[in-house]
C-alpha positions as CSV (number, residue, x, y, z in Angstrom):
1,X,36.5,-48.4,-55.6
2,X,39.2,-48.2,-57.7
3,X,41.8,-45.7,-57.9
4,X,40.6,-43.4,-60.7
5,X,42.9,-40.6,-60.2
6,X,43.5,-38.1,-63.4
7,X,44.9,-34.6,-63.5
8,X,43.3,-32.1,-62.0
9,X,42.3,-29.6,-64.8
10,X,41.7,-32.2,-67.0
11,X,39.1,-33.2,-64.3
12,X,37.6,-29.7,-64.6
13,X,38.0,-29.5,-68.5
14,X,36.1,-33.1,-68.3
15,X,33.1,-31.9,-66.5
16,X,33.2,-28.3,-67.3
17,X,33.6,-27.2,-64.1
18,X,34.0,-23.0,-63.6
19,X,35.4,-21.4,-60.6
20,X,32.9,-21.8,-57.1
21,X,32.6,-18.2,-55.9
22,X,33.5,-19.2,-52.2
23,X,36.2,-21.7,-53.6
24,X,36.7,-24.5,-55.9
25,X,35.3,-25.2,-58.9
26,X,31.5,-26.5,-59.9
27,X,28.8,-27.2,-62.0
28,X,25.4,-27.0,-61.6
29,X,23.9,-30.9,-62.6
30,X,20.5,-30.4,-62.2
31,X,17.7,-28.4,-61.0
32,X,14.2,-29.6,-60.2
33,X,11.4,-28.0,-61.9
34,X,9.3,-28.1,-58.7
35,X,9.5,-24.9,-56.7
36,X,9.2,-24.5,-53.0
37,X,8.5,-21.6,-50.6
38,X,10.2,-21.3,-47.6
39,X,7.6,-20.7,-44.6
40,X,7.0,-17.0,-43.8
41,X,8.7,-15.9,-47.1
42,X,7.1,-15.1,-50.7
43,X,10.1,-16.5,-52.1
44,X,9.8,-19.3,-54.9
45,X,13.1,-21.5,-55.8
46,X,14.2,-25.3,-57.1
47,X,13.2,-27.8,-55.0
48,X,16.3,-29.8,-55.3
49,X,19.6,-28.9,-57.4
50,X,22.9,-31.0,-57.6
51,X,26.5,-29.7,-58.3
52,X,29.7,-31.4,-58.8
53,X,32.1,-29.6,-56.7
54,X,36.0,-30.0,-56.9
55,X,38.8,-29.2,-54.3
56,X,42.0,-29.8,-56.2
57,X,46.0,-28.4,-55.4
58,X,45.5,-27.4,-51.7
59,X,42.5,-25.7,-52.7
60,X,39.9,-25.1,-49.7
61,X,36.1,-23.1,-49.4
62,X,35.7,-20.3,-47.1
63,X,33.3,-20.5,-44.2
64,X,29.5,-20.4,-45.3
65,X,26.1,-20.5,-44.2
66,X,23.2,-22.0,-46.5
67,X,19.5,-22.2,-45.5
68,X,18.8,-25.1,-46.8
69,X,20.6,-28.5,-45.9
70,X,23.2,-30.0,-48.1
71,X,24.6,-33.5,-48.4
72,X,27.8,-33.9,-49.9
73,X,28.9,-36.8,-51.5
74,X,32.6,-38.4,-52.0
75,X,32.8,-39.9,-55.7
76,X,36.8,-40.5,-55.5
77,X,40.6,-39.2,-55.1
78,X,42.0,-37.9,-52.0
79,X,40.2,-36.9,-49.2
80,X,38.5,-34.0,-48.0
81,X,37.6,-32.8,-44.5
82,X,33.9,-30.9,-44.1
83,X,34.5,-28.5,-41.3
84,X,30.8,-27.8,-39.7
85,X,30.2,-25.5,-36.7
86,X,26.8,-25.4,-35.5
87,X,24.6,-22.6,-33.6
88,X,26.0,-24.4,-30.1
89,X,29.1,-23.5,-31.1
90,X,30.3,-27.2,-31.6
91,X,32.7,-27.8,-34.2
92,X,32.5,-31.1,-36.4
93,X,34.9,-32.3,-39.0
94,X,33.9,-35.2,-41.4
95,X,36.5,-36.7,-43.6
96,X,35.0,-37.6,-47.1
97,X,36.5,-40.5,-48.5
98,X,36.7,-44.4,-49.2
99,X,34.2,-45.2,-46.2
100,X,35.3,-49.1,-47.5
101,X,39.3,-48.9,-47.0
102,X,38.9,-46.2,-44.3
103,X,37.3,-46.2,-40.9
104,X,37.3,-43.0,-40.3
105,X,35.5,-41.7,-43.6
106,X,32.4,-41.7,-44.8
107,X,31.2,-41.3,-48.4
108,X,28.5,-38.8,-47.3
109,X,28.2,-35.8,-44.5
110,X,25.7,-33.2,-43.7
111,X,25.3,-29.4,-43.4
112,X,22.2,-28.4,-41.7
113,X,20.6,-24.6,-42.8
114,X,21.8,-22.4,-41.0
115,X,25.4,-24.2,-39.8
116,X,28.5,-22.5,-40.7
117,X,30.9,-24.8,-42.9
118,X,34.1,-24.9,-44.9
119,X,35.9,-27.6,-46.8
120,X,39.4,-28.2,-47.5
121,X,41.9,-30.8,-48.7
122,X,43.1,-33.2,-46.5
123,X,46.6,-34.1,-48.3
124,X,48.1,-31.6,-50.9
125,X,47.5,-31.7,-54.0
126,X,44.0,-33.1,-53.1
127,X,44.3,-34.7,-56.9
128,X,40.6,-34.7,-57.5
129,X,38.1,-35.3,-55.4
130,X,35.2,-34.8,-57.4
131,X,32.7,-33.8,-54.8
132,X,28.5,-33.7,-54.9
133,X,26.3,-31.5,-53.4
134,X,23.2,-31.8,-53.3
135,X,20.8,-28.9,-52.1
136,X,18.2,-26.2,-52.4
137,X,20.9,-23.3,-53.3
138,X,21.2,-21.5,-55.7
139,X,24.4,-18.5,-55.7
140,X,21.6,-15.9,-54.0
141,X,21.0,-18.3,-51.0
142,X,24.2,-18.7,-48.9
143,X,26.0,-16.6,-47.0
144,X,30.1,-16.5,-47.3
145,X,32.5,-15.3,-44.7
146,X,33.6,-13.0,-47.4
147,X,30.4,-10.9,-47.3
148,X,28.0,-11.5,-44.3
149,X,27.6,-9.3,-41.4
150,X,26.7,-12.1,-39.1
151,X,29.9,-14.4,-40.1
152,X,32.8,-16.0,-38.1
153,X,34.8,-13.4,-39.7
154,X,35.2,-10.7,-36.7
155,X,38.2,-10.8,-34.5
156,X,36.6,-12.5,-31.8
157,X,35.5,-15.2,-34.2
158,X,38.7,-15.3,-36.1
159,X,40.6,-16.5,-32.6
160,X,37.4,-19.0,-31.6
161,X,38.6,-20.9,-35.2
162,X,42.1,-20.5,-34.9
163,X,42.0,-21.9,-31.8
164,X,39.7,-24.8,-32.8
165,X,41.5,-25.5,-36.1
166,X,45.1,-25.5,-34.2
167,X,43.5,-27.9,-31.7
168,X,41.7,-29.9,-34.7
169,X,45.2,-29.8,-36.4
170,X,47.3,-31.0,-33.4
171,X,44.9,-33.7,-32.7
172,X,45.1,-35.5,-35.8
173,X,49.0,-35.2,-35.7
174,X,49.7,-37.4,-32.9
């Protein structure tokens, strides 16, 4: 890969990219004309959709929860980290980035329905790491930190992720 860095909102003016309700920026790329229904529920969505999805200038997305599994794909710039805590309680970071020059990268990471996850930049400004995700979703499907009942959001959980990320943090300093 080579280095294809380039501004970071002429990035977004390039691909039309609007503001990602949880953080970001995005655009939708496609959306299957197949519909599903998710077992025990009436309701009918895409089969499959794609987004790009941009970090840029220290930018990072809340915690969320989809229910539908999402694989996110690193395209190029700097590196982002995937932050994934599942219904254990086990925390998981992937580092999106040149899998090639980097060991410990990958150029794609999961989400599984129903984990909680958050992304952020790695190094500021995170120049543009175009980012794709590819899922079921749709903006009526997840569920943000910002707005769910059941999210890491509460005091307790506030100091179970502090904690983690200050350990996470530490241990990539040394």
């Amino acid at each position: 890969m080579q280095d294809t860095r380039i501004d970071s909102q002429q990035l977004i003016r390039r691909l039309r990219l609007e503001p990602h309700p949880e953080g970001g920026y995005f655009r939708e790329t496609h959306r299957a004309q197949q519909a599903v229904h998710r077992a025990g529920s009436t309701e009918s969505r895409s089969a499959a959709t794609a987004i790009y999805f941009l970090l840029c200038d220290g930018a990072h997305s809340v915690w969320q929860r989809i229910r539908s599994d999402e694989v996110w794909h690193f395209y190029a710039g700097d590196p982002i980290d995937v932050h994934v805590l599942d219904a254990q309680g086990t925390l998981t970071t992937h580092r999106l980035d040149n899998a090639l020059v980097h060991a410990n990268a990958a150029f794609q990471a999961v989400v599984h329905a129903g984990d909680w996850f958050a992304a952020e930049c790695v190094s500021m400004p995170c120049a543009a790491p175009p980012v794709h995700v590819h899922a079921t979703c749709s903006k009526a499907i997840w569920r943000s930190s910002r707005s769910s009942r059941n999210s890491p959001r509460g005091n307790a959980w506030r100091r179970v992720l502090r904690g983690l990320w200050c350990s996470y943090r530490a241990s990539i300093a040394r």
